[in-house]
C-alpha positions in Angstrom: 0.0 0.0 0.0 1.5 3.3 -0.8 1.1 6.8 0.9 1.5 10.3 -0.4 3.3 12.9 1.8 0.4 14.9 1.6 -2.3 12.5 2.9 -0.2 11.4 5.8 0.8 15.1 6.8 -2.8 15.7 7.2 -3.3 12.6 9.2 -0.7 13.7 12.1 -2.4 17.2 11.9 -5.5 16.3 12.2 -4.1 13.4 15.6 -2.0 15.4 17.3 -3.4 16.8 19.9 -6.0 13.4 20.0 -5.2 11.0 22.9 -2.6 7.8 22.5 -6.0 5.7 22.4 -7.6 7.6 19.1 -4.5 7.6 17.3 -4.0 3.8 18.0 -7.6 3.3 17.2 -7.5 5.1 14.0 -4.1 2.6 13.3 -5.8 -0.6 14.1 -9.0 0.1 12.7 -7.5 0.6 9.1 -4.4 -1.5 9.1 -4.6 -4.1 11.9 -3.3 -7.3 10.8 -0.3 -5.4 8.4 0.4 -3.1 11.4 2.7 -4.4 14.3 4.1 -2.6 17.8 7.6 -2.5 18.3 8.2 -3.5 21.6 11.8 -3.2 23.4 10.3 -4.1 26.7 10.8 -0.5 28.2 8.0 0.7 29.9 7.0 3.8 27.1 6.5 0.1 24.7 4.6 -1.3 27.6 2.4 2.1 27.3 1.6 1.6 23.8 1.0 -1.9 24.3 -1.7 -1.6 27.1 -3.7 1.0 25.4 -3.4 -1.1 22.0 -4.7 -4.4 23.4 -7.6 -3.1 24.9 -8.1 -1.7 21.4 -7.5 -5.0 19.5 -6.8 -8.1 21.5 -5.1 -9.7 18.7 -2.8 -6.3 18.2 0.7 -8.2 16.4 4.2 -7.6 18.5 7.1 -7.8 17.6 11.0 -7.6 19.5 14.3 -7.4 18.6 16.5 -10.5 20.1 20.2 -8.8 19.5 22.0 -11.5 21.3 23.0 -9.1 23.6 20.3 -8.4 26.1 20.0 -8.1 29.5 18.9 -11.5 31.2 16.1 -9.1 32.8 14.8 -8.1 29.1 14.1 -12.1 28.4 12.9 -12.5 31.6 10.5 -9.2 30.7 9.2 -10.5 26.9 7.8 -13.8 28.9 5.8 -11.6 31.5 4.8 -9.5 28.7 3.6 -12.3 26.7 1.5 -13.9 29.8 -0.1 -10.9 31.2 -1.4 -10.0 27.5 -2.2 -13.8 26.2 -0.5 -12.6 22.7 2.4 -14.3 20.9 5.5 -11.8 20.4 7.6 -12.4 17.7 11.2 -12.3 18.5 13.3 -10.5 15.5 17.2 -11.9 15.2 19.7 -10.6 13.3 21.4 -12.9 10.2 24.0 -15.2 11.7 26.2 -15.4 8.7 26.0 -11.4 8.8 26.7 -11.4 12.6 29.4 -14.1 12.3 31.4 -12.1 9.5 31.2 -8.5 11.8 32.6 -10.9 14.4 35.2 -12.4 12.9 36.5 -9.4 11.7 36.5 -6.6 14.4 35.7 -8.8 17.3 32.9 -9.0 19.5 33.1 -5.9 21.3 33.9 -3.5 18.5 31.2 -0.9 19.4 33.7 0.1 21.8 36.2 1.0 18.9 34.7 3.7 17.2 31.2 5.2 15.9 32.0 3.5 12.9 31.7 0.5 14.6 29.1 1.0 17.0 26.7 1.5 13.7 27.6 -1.3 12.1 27.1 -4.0 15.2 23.6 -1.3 15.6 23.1 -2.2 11.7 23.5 -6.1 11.8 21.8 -7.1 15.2 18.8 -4.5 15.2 18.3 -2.2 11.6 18.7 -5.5 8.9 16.1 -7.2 11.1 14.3 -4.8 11.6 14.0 -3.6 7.6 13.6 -7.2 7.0 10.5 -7.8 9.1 8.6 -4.4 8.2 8.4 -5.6 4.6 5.3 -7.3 5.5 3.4 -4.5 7.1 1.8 -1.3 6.0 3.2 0.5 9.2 4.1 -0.2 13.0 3.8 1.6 16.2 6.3 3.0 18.3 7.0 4.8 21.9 8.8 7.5 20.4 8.7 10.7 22.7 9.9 13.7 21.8 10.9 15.1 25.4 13.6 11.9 25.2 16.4 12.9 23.0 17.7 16.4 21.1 17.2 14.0 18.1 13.1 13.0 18.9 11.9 16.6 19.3 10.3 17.0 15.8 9.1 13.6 15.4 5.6 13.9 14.2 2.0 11.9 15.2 2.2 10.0 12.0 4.8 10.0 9.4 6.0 7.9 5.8 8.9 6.0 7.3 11.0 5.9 4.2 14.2 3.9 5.0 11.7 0.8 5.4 9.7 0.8 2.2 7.5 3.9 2.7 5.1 2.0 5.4 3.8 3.9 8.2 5.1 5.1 11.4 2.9 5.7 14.6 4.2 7.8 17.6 0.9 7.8 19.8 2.3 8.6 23.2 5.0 11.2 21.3 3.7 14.1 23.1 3.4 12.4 26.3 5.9 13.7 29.3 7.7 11.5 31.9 4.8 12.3 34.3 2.2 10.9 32.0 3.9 7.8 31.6 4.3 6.9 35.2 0.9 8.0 35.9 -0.2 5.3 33.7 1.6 2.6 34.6 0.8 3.0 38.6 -2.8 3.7 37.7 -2.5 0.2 35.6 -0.4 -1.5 37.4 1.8 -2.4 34.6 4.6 -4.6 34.9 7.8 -3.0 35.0 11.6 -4.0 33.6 13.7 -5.0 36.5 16.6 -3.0 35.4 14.7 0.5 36.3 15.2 -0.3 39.8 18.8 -0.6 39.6 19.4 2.9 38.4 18.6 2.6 34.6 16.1 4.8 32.9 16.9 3.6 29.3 17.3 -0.2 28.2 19.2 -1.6 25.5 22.1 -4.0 24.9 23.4 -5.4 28.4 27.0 -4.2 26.9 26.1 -0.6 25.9 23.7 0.5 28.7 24.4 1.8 31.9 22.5 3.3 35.0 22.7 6.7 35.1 22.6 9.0 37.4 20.4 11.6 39.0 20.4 14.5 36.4 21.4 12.8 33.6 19.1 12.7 30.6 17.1 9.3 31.1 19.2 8.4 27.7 22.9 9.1 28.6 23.4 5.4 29.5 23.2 4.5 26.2 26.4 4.2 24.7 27.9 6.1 27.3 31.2 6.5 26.1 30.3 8.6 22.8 30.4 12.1 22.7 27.4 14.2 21.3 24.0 14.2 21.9 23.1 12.7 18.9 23.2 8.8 19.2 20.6 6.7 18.0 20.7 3.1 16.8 19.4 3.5 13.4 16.1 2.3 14.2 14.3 5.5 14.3 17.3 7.9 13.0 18.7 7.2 9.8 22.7 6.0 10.2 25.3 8.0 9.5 26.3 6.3 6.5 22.6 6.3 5.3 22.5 10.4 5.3 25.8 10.3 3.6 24.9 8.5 0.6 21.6 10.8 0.4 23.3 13.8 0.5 25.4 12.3 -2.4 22.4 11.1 -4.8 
């Protein structure tokens, strides 16, 4: 199914100051079964995921399995996957891709350089990722803006054009902190047992840390980079993507 700019511009006009619930009602009501949540166990995901399932019981889930995680983060996907009675599909990256990256820069070679850091990003979570959204018309995300320099702009709804020019819902974009935990206590949502050791964002068990009181809730992510702009590639095109556009 294609999309013009136009049409979808209007959409996250017309949703964004509407509640997480409308926006993931007007989502599931026109794409649900080709539209999927992305779910990295954190609790913005576990947001989304609530509001969606009492939406659509049958809402499709999907997480990305890096290799890498966090014992806590497997031990998370099976509570997830009990308290909502749904299957979650678990996303891995190619092993022939991952076992070539190893071989030749080792298996810590995020620590090495940016350069690096993208590529292990690139293998174990964007190639999956690209590969699994070729079946959808869009997915659903917990993007909020208030998280990081490079999510203030993100809009309601948008063409997400490094996967195929599907969809991209952010319903809970313009939600704050507050909201968040508001819902979760007034819920009773299961939490990740990572956040009560000190860590506000979750990712690879080697590239996240706890961080600490001040901090932005994503400076334990990749900690040892300078800048403010470090993303994954999952939501932020890599640097090597913007290069070559800039050179078409």
């Amino acid at each position: 199914m294609e999309f013009s700019e136009k049409e979808v511009q209007l959409w996250s006009q017309q949703l964004e100051n509407k509640p997480a619930a409308e926006i993931l009602e007007f989502a599931l009501q026109r794409f649900h079964p080709r539209l999927a949540i992305a779910h990295s166990m954190q609790i913005e995901d576990m947001v989304v995921l609530d509001i969606a399932w009492k939406i659509q019981p049958k809402v499709r889930v999907f997480t990305l399995d890096t290799g890498r995680l966090h014992q806590e983060t497997y031990d998370m996907i099976d509570r997830v996957r009990d308290r909502y009675g749904i299957p979650i599909e678990i996303l891995f990256p190619d092993a022939a891709e991952v076992e070539a990256m190893v071989r030749a820069k080792g298996m810590n070679l995020f620590y090495e350089s940016p350069e690096n850091r993208h590529e292990c990003c690139g293998v174990r979570k964007v190639h999956p990722l690209r590969k699994h959204l070729a079946q959808f018309d869009g997915w659903i995300t917990g993007l909020r803006r208030d998280q990081w320099t490079t999510r203030a702009h993100v809009p309601v709804v948008e063409i997400d054009t490094a996967n195929g020019g599907i969809l991209k819902f952010n319903p809970i974009v313009h939600w704050t902190q507050q909201q968040i935990d508001d819902y979760v206590k007034t819920n009773r949502l299961p939490a990740h047992a990572l956040y009560a050791k000190g860590f506000t964002s979750i990712g690879c068990l080697p590239c996240t840390r706890p961080t600490q009181p001040g901090e932005n809730p994503r400076a334990g992510r990749w900690w040892w980079e300078e800048g403010s702009k470090k993303e994954c590639g999952l939501h932020v095109a890599e640097p090597q993507e913007i290069k070559n556009k800039q050179l078409d």
